[in-house]
N, C-alpha and C positions, 0 to 999 in steps of 0.2 A: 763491520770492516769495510770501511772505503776502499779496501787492497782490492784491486782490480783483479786477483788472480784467487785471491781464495776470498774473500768478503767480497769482493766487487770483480772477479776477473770475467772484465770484459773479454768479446769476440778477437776487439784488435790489438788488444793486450798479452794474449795471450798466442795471436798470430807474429805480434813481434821477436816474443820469444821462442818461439818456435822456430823463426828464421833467423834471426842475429841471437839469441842470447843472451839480450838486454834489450831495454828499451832505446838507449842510443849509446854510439861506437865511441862515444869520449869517456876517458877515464875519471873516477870520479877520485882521486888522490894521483897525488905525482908521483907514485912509481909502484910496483911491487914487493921494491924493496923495502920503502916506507914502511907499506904494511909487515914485513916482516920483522923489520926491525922495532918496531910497536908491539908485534905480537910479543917482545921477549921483558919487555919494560912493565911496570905495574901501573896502570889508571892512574890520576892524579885528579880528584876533583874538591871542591870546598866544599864546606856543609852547607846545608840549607840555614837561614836564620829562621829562627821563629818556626820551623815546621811541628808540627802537631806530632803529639807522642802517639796518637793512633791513625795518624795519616795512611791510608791505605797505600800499600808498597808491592803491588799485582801483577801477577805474572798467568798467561795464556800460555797452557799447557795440554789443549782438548787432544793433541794426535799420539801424545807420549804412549799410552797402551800399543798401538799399531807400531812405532818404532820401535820398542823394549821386542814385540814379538817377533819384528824383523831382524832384530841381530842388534839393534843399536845398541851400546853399552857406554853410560857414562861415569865419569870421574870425579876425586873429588881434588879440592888442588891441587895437593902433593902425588897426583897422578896416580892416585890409586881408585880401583871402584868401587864406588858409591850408590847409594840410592838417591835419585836423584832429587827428590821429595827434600831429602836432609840435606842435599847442596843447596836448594832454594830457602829453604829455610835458616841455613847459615849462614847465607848471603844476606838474610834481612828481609828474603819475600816473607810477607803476612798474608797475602791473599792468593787462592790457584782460581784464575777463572775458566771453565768449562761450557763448550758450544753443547747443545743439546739438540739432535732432530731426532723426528717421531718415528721413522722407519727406512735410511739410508739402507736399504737392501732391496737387491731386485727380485724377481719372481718366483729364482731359483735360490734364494737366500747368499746372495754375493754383494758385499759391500761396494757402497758406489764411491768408496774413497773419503780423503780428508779425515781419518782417524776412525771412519765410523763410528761416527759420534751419538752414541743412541744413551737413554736411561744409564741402561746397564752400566756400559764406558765411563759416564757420569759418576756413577753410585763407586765404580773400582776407585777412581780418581779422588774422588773426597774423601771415603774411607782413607786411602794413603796422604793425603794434606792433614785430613786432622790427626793421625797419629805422630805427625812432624810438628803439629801444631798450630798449622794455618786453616784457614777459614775457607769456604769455597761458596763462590759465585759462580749461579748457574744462569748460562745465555740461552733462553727458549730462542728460534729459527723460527718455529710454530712453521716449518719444509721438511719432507724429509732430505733436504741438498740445501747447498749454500741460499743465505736468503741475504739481501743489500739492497743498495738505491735501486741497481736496476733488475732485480729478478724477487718477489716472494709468493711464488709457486703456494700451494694449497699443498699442503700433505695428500697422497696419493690416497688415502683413507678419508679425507674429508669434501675430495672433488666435487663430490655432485650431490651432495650435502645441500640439504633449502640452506639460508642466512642463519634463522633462528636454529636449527639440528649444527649448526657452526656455533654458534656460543655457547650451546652445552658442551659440544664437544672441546672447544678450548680451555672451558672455566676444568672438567673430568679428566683433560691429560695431565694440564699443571696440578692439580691437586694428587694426581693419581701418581705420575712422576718426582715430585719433590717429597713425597712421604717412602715412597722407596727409595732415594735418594738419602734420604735422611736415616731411614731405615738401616743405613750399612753402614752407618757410624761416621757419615760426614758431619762435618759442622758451618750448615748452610748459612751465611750470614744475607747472603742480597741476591738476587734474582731480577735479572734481566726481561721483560717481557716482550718480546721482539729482539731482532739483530739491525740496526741500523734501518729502520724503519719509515725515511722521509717520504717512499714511494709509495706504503699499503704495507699487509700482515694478512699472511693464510691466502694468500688470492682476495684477498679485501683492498680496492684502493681508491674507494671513494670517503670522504672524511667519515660522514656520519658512522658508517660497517665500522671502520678502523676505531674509531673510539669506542663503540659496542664490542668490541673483541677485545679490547684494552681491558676496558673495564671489568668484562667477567674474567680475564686471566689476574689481572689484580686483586680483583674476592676471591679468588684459588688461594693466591700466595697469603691475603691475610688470614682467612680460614687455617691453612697449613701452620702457616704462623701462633694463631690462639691455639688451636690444638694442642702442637706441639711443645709450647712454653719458651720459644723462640724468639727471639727477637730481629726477624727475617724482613730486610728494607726489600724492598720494591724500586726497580730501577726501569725507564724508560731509554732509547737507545738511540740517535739521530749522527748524521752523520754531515759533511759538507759544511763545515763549521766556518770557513772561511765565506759564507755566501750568509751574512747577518740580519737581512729581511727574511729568509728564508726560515732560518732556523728559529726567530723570533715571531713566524708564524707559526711555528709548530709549539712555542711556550703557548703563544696565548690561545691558542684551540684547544690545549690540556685543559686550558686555566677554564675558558669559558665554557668546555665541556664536562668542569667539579672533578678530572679523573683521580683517585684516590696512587698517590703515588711519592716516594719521598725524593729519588733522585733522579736529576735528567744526565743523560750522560752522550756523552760524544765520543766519535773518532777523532783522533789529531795526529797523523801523521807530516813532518814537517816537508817533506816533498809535494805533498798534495795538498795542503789545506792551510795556508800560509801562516803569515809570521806570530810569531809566540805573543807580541804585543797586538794583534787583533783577538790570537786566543784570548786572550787574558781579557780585555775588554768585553769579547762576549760572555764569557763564561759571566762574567759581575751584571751582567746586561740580562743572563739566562737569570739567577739570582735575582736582582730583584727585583725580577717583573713576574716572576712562579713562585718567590718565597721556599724554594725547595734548594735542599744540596747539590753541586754536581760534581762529576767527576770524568775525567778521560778513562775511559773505559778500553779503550786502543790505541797504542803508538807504536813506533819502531824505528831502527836509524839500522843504516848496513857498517859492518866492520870492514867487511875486504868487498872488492869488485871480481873478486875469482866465483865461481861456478863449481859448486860441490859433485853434483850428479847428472850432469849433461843435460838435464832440462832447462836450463836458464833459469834466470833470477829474473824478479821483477821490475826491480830494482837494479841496475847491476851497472849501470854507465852515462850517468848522468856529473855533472860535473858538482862541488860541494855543494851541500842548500845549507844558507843561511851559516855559513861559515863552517859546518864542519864536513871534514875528509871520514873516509870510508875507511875506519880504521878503530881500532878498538880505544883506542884516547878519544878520538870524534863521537864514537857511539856512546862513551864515558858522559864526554861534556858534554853530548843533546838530551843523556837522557836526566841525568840532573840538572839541565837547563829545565829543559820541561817540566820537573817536580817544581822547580824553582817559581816558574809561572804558574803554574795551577795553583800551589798556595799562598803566594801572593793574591791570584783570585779568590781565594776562598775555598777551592777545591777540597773533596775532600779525601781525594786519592788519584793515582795515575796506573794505571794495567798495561805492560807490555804485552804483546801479541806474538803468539808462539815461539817465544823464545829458545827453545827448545827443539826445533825440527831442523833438523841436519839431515846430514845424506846417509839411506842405509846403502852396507854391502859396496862400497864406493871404489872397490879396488875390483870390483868383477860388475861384466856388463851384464849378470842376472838379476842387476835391481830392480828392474820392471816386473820381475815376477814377483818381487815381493812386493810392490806396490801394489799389485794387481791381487796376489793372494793376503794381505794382511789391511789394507788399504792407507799403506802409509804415503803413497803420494796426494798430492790434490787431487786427483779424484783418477778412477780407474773406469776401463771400458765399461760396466757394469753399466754405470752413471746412465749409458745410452738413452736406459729404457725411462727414465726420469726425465732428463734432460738433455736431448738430441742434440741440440741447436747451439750448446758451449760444452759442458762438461766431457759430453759424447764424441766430441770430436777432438779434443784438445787437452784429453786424460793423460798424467805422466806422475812424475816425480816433485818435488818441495822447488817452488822458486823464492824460497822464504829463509835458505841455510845459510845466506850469508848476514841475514841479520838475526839470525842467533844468536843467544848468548853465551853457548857453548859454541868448538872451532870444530870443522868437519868429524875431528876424528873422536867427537867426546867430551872433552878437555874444557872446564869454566871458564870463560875470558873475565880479565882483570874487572870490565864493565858490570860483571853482575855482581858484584861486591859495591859495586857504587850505592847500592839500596841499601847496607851499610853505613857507607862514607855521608850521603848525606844527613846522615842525622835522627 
């Protein structure tokens, strides 16, 4: 995740929100009313031509346990509740993808936030996708905390670990974790090795380290794989897609380093990583110069500019990108634009990112307690003892609830039925 605030939340990113509320004071749609008056209207978007009857249709769902125990309780259209596993899957999600770190808890066993996303988390979460029906992709961090361009931390268990006691230990977590994962009646289809990876993996960030850790977490997953009788792809993760030397150095150092892997996948968020026609160009440029599938692994677009839980948005006041308003028709047409461009590249699926984290407890100011006891915000005091220097100072609530796909209080927006509409 390039998101500055839960994949990437930088220092001054999170210091913005902190004091304004957004990243900047200009509205990003013309009015509030707008948004309201959209919330009441149904999406409107065309089908895709030509897209693939098994085009991955994915949705990021790592925090949902932590919410459900916080009090969150979702809907399903007609306003009644729902599991929300069978709202995604009604909708047209095919895929739930899940973040995985190796020990998010501090000393005293208190989550450092972001859904405490550990095995376990994982193994509840597929278990409930595959009995809706969908497939689950799991995102190794190989941190136990956020891992992106600019931070991937060593798991606290692997710190002072020689290199080589580091590759056994990589190749024995993936294998040791996706057979328990699988173990609970998930149905693991593709496995991420790394999270946005352009910087390093595990405290690895000189090339040669990083493709020796690739590579034995990749023997993991196809071991798991043959074992199991599986047919479990291998995904690699990069991010800063808009910067095309960059990323097409990291194709051809897979290529020239033989790493065994089927998909390369990207973040694209269209605020940060520009226009859908250089996506698309790189994506065919990622292709066929690796010979491998890709896929957007991370997107999102905001609905409203409002602010669910007093922590601010990361997003929250920027003016439209690339023509669409912060509104659930804008967040409609970006995100079937986007499927749009990915399979015109060739893509072979798109994953929304946390679609799902809304505000808990929003009508009483004891939400911080339940962040702090369940770890449903981005990351809570805890984090301290891991990560002093972001997490630990800058611990709160979701800057992510307004590009949900669900509206504060629950409720599916029209937009998640667009995984549906297009096709």
């Amino acid at each position: 995740m390039k998101l500055r605030l839960i994949a990437a939340f930088t220092t001054i990113c999170i210091a913005l929100i902190m004091t304004t509320g957004c990243i900047s004071d200009k509205p990003i749609n013309a009015s509030s009313a707008d948004e309201a008056d959209d919330k009441t209207a149904a999406a409107l978007v065309e089908p895709v031509d030509g897209l693939s009857s098994d085009f991955i249709k994915g949705m990021d769902i790592s925090s949902i346990i932590s919410l459900e125990k916080s009090g969150v309780v979702y809907y399903d259209y007609d306003g009644k509740p729902q599991d929300i596993f069978l709202t995604l899957s009604e909708s047209g999600v095919n895929y739930i993808r899940v973040r995985v770190w190796n020990d998010p808890f501090d000393s005293n066993g208190y989550g450092y936030g972001g859904g405490n996303c550990d095995a376990a988390n994982a193994a509840e979460i597929g278990k409930r996708a595959a009995a809706c029906g969908m497939k689950l992709l799991v995102d190794f961090h190989y941190s136990d905390f956020w891992a992106d361009p600019d931070r991937q931390n060593a798991p606290k268990a692997w710190a002072d670990m020689s290199f080589e006691d580091k590759k056994n230990a990589i190749y024995d977590y993936t294998a040791e974790s996706l057979k328990f994962i699988s173990e609970s009646g998930s149905d693991i289809g593709m496995v991420q090795i790394g999270n946005e990876i352009n910087g390093g993996v595990a405290g690895e960030y000189q090339s040669e380290q990083i493709i020796e850790l690739l590579k034995q977490a990749s023997c993991a997953v196809r071991d798991v794989s043959k074992q199991s009788g599986n047919d479990i792809k291998t995904a690699v993760h990069y991010t800063d897609i808009q910067n095309h030397d960059e990323i097409m150095y990291h194709v051809d150092m897979l290529k020239s380093a033989e790493l065994d892997y089927d998909i390369f996948g990207v973040s694209y968020y269209p605020y940060w990583h520009g226009s859908m026609e250089n996506m698309k160009k790189t994506l065919r440029d990622i292709s066929q110069a690796s010979g491998k599938s890709t896929m957007i692994l991370e997107t999102s677009y905001p609905y409203t500019t409002e602010d669910g839980d007093g922590f601010g948005n990361v997003i929250g006041g920027a003016e439209p990108v690339q023509g669409y308003k912060a509104s659930v028709q804008g967040q409609s047409e970006c995100l079937r634009d986007i499927i749009a461009a990915a399979s015109e590249a060739g893509a072979i699926g798109v994953c929304w990112w946390e679609g799902a984290w809304i505000p808990v407890n929003r009508d009483n100011a004891s939400n911080s307690t339940l962040w702090e006891k369940y770890g449903s915000g981005w990351a809570s005091s805890y984090s301290a003892e891991y990560d002093p220097d972001n997490a630990g100072k800058y611990y709160g609530g979701s800057s992510w609830d307004n590009q949900a796909m669900f509206d504060f209080d629950g409720h599916p927006l029209d937009s998640l039925n667009v995984f549906n509409l297009v096709g």
